[in-house]
C-alpha positions in Angstrom: -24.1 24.6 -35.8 -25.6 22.3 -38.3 -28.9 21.2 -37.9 -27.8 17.4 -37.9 -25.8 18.6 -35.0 -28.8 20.4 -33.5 -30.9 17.1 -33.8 -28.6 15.2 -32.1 -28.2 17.4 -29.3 -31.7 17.3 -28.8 -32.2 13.4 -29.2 -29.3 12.9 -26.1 -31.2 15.7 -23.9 -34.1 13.4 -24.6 -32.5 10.2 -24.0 -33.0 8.8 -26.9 -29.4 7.7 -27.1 -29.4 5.3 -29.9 -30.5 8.0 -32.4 -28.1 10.8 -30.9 -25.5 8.3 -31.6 -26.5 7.7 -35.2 -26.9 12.1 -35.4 -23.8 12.7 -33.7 -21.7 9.8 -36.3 -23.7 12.2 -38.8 -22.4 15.4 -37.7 -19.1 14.4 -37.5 -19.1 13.0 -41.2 -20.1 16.4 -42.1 -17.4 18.4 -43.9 -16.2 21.7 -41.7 -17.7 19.7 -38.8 -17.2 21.5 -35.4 -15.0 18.4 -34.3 -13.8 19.3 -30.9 -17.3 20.1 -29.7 -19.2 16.9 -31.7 -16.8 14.6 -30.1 -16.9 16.2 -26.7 -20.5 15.3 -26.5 -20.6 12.0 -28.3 -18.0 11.4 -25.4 -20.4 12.3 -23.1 -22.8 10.1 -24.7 -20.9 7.1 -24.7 -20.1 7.9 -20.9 -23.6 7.8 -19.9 -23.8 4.6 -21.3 -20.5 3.0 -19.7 -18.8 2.7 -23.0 -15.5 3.7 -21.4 -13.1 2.9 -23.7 -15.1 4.5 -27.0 -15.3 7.6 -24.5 -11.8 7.8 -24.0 -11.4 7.7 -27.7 -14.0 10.3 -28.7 -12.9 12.8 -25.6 -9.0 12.1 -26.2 -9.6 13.5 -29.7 -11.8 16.6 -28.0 -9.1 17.4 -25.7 -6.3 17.6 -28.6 -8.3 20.1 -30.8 -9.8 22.0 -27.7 -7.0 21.5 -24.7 -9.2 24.4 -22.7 -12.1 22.5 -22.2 -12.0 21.3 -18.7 -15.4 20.0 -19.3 -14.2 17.6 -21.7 -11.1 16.9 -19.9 -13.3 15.9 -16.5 -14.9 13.7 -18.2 -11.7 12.0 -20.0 -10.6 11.5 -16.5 -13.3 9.5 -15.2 -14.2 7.3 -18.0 -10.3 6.5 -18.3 -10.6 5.5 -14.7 -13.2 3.5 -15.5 -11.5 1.9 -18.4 -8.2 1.4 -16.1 -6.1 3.7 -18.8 -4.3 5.6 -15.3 -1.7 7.6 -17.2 -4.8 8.9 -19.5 -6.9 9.6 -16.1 -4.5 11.5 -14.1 -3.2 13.6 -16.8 -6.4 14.5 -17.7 -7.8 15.0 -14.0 -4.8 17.6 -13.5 -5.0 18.9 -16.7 -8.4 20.0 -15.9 -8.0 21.2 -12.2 -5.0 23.5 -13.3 -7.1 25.2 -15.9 -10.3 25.2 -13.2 -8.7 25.4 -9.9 -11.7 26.5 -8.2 -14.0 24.1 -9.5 -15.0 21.7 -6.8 -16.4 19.0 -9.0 -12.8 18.8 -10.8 -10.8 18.8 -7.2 -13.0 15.9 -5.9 -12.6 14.0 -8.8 -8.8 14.4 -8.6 -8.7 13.5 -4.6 -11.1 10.7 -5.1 -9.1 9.3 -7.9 -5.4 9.6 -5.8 -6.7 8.2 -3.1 -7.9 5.2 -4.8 -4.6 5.0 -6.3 -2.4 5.8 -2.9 -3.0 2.6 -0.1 -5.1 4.1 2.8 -2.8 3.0 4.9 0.1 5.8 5.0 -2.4 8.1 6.3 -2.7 6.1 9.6 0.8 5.4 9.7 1.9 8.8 9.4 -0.3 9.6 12.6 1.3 6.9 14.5 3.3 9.1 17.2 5.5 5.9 18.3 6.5 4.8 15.1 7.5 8.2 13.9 9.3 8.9 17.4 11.5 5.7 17.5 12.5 6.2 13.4 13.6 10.0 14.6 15.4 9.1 17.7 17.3 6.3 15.5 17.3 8.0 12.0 18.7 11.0 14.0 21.5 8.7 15.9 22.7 7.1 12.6 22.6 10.0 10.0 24.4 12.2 11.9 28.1 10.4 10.5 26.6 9.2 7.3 27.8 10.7 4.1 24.8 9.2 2.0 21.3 7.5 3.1 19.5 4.9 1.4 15.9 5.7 2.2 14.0 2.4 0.5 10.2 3.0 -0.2 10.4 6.6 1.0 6.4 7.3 0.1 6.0 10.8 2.0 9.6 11.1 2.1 9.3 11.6 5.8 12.6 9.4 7.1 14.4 11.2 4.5 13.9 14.5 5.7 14.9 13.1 9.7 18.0 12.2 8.5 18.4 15.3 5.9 17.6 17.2 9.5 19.9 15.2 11.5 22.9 15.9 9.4 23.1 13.1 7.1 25.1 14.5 3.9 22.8 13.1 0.6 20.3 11.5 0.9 18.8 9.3 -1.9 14.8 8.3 -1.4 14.1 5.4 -4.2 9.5 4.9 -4.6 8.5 2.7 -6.8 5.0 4.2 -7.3 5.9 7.3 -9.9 2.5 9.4 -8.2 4.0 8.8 -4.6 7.2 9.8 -5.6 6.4 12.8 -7.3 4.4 14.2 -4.3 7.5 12.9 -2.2 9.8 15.4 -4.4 7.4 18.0 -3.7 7.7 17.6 -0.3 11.3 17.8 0.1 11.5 21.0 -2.0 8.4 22.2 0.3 11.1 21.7 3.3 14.3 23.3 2.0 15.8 20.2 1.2 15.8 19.6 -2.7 19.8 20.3 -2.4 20.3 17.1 -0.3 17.5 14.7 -1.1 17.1 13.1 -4.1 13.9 11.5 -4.9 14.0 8.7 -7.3 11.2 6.7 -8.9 12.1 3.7 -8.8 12.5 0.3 -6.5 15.8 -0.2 -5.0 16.2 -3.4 -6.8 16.3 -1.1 -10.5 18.6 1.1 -8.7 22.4 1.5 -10.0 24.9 2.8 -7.0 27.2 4.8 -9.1 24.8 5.9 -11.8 21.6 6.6 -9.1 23.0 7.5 -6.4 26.7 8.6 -7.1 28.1 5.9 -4.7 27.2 3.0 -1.8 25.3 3.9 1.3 26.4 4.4 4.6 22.8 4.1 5.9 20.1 1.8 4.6 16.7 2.6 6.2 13.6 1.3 5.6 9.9 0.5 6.7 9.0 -2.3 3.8 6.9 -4.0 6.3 3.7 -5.1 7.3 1.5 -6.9 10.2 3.3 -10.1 9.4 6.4 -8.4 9.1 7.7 -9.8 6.0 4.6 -9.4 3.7 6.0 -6.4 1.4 9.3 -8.0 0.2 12.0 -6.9 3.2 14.2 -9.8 3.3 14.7 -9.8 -0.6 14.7 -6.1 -0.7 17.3 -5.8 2.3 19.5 -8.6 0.5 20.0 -7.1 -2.5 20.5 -3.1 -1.4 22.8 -4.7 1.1 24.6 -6.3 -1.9 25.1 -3.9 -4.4 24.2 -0.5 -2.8 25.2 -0.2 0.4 29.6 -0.1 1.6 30.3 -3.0 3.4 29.7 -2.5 7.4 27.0 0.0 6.5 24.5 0.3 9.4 20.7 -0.8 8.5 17.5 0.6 10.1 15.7 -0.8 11.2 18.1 -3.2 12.6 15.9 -6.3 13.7 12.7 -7.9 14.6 10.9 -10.2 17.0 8.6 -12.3 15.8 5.8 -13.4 19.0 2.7 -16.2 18.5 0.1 -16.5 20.8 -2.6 -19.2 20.5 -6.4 -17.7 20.2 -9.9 -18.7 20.5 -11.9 -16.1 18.1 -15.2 -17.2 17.6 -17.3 -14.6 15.6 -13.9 -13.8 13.6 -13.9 -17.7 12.9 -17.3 -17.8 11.0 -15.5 -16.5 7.7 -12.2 -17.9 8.2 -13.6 -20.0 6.5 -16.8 -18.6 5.8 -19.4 -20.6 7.1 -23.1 -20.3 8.0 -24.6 -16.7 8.5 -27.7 -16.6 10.2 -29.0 -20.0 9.5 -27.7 -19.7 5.7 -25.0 -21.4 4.0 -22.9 -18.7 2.7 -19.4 -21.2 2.2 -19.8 -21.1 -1.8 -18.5 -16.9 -0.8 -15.7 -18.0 0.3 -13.9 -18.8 -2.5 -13.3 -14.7 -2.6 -11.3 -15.2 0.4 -7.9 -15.0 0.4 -6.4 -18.2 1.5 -2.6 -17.6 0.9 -2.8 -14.1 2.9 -2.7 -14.2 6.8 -5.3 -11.6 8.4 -5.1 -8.8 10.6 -6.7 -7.7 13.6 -6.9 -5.5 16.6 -7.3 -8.2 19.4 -8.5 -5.0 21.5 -11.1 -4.8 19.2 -12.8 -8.6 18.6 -13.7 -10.9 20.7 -11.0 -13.2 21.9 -9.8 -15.7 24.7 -5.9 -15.8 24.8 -5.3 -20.1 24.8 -1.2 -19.6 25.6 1.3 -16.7 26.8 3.2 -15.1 24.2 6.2 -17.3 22.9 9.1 -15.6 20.7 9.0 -18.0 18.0 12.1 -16.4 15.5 14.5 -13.4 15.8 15.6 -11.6 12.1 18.9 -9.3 12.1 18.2 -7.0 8.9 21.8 -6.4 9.0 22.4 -10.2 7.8 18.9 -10.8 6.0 18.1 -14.5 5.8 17.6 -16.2 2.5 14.4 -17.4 2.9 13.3 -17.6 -1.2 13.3 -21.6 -0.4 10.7 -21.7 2.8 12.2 -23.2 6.2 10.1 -25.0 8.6 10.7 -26.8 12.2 8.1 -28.3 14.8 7.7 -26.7 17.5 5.8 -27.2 20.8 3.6 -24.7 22.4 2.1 -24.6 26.2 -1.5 -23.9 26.7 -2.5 -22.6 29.4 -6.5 -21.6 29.1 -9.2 -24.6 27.5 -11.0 -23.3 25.1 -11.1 -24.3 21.0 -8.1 -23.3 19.3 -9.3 -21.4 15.8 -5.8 -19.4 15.2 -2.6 -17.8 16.2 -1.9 -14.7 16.6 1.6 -12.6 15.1 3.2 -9.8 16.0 7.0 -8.2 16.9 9.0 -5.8 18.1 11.0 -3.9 15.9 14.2 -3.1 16.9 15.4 0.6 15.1 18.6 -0.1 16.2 20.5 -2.0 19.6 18.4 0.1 22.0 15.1 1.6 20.1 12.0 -0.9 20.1 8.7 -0.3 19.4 5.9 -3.4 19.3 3.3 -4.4 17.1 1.6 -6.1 20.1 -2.1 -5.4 21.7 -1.8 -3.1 24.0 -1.9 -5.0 27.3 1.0 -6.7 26.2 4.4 -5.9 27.1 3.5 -2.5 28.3 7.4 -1.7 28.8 7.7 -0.6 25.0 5.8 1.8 23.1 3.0 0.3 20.8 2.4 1.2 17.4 -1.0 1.5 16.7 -1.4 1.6 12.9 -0.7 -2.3 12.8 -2.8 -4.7 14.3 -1.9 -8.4 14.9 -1.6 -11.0 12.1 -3.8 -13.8 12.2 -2.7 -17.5 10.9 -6.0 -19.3 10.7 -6.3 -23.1 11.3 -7.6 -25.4 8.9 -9.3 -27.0 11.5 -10.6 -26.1 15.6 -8.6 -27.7 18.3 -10.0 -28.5 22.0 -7.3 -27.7 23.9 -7.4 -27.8 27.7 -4.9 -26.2 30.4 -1.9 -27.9 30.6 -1.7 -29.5 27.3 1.2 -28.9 25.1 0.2 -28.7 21.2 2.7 -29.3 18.3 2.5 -27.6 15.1 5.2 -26.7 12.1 6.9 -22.9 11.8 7.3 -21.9 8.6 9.6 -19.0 7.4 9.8 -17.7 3.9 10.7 -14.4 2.2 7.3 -13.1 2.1 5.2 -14.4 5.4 5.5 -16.9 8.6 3.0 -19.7 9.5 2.3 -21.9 12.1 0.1 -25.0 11.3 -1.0 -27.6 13.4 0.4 -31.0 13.5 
């Protein structure tokens, strides 16, 4: 170890960062230098001082001369995180918890840094007993006759493997996100069924029929969805698998929706939609963070609320025969009211029919207690530009809108 080496070790211990830098650009100038080591803490250097991208640099170079250090190789993860390289970060994080699979700093690292890649969200929807029951009883209906399954945005895989179970002949599961589908694969081999489903990373719109899949599907199923419904692409998606990858007549799942709107009152939800005063301060410059071309979404059961009409179904969609939608179509409507109160928004949900008999709802829970709830949604929310007295009795006019990707209902 030189002693330009030595110094600089001691300078960074110190925190005199600076001149560690200068020691360490020293040491590595030196011939015979002890590269893989120098860099590894001039990495480390640069990390404690949030210059990411140098640190990837300097700790990519480590990692090639020393692959074994899982030191190095920790910290090549997080500072690529940091630098938004993902490719470098997760091949790095894994690298480093296969060669130290008992180290729990390295296995945190790696769960923090898939969990900030993988949406929260499947972890609630996979715990959601009614969904998963009304995709098995229909899944299990439909697969039985079907030579091949088109399983569209598998993530877990888990409606691949109900209709691998029900007797479905191939199935082919298409995930656009390459981590998802990986772990998907994984899954289906972890089940006995790597021999009938084939997991493919990519969106159903990249996939070929006879090159990917070896032929059209007899089954299309699906959950592209969200608490507006339409929010992650279905219509478009449906359209275009229906198109090119499925045989004509081939059944779809699920097989329709209902789309509800109820007027609301919501008054502590309504001081940031917009954001308004807080506390006798004018927070509004804030809102500008705010989304305005998203709808929100709430549990009802869980805000305050004052229901202003009844429920009205407002649109039915057969996935079967997708609308085209990609121009936005609108029509006035006219809603009762029924309860006085100020009108700040409406609130969206449906029931999703799996197929002619299987529905489940996306609707609070006191509502419509005939059909099982799924409880991983909550309602979408299409705030008003502006509050509306309304009293009981009244009848209010305001303009449906339907496009590819969301509803909404403004007032006239």
């Amino acid at each position: 170890m030189s002693s330009i080496y030595m110094q600089a070790l001691a300078l960074h211990q110190a925190g005199r960062l600076p001149e560690a830098e200068s020691a360490y650009r020293q040491a590595l100038a030196q011939p015979g230098a002890e590269r893989a080591e120098i860099l590894r803490n001039y990495g480390f250097l640069l990390h404690r001082q949030h210059r990411f991208r140098e640190a990837v640099a300097a700790l990519g170079e480590a990692v090639q001369l020393k692959p074994q250090d899982a030191d190095a190789l920790l910290a090549l993860g997080h500072c690529a995180r940091e630098a938004n390289d993902h490719r470098t970060a997760m091949t790095a994080l894994r690298a480093a918890a296969k060669l130290a699979p008992r180290r729990e700093d390295i296995a945190e690292a790696l769960s923090a840094y898939l969990s900030r890649l993988i949406p929260a969200w499947h972890f609630p929807m996979l715990a959601d007993t009614a969904r998963n029951q009304a995709y098995e009883a229909a899944i299990t209906a439909a697969a039985c006759n079907a030579g091949l399954v088109l399983d569209i945005g598998t993530g877990s895989g888990l409606l691949s493997l109900f209709a691998a179970r029900a007797g479905a002949g191939r199935v082919v599961a298409c995930e656009a996100h390459p981590v998802i589908a990986e772990t998907a694969a994984e899954i289906v081999a972890l089940n006995g069924f790597a021999g009938r489903i084939q997991v493919i990373a990519k969106r159903s719109t990249e996939l070929d029929a006879a090159r990917d899949m070896g032929g059209q599907a007899d089954l299309v199923v699906s959950e592209v969805l969200d608490a507006g419904l339409l929010g992650e692409g279905v219509l478009a998606t449906l359209r275009d698998a229906l198109a090119r990858l499925a045989r004509p007549g081939a059944r779809v799942l699920p097989a329709a929706a209902d789309i509800y709107v109820q007027a609301l009152e919501l008054p502590q939800q309504r001081q940031v939609n917009p954001l308004r005063g807080i506390a006798g301060f004018d927070l509004s410059p804030f809102d500008r963070f705010r989304n305005r071309a998203s709808h929100g979404s709430l549990r009802l059961e869980h805000v305050a609320h004052q229901a202003l009409s009844t429920p009205v179904l407002l649109e039915r969609i057969d996935f079967r025969q997708p609308p085209d939608w990609s121009t936005p179509q609108s029509r006035r409507v006219v809603l009762p009211i029924q309860q006085t109160g100020q009108l700040h928004a409406f609130a969206l949900w449906f029931t999703l029919w799996l197929d002619d008999a299987i529905a489940v709802s996306t609707a609070p829970a006191h509502i419509d207690a005939a059909l099982p709830h799924m409880d991983h949604w909550g309602q979408a929310i299409l705030w008003q530009k502006r509050d509306q007295p309304v009293q009981a009795g009244d009848s209010i006019t305001a303009d449906w809108t339907c496009a590819d990707t969301f509803f909404d209902l403004s007032l006239v």
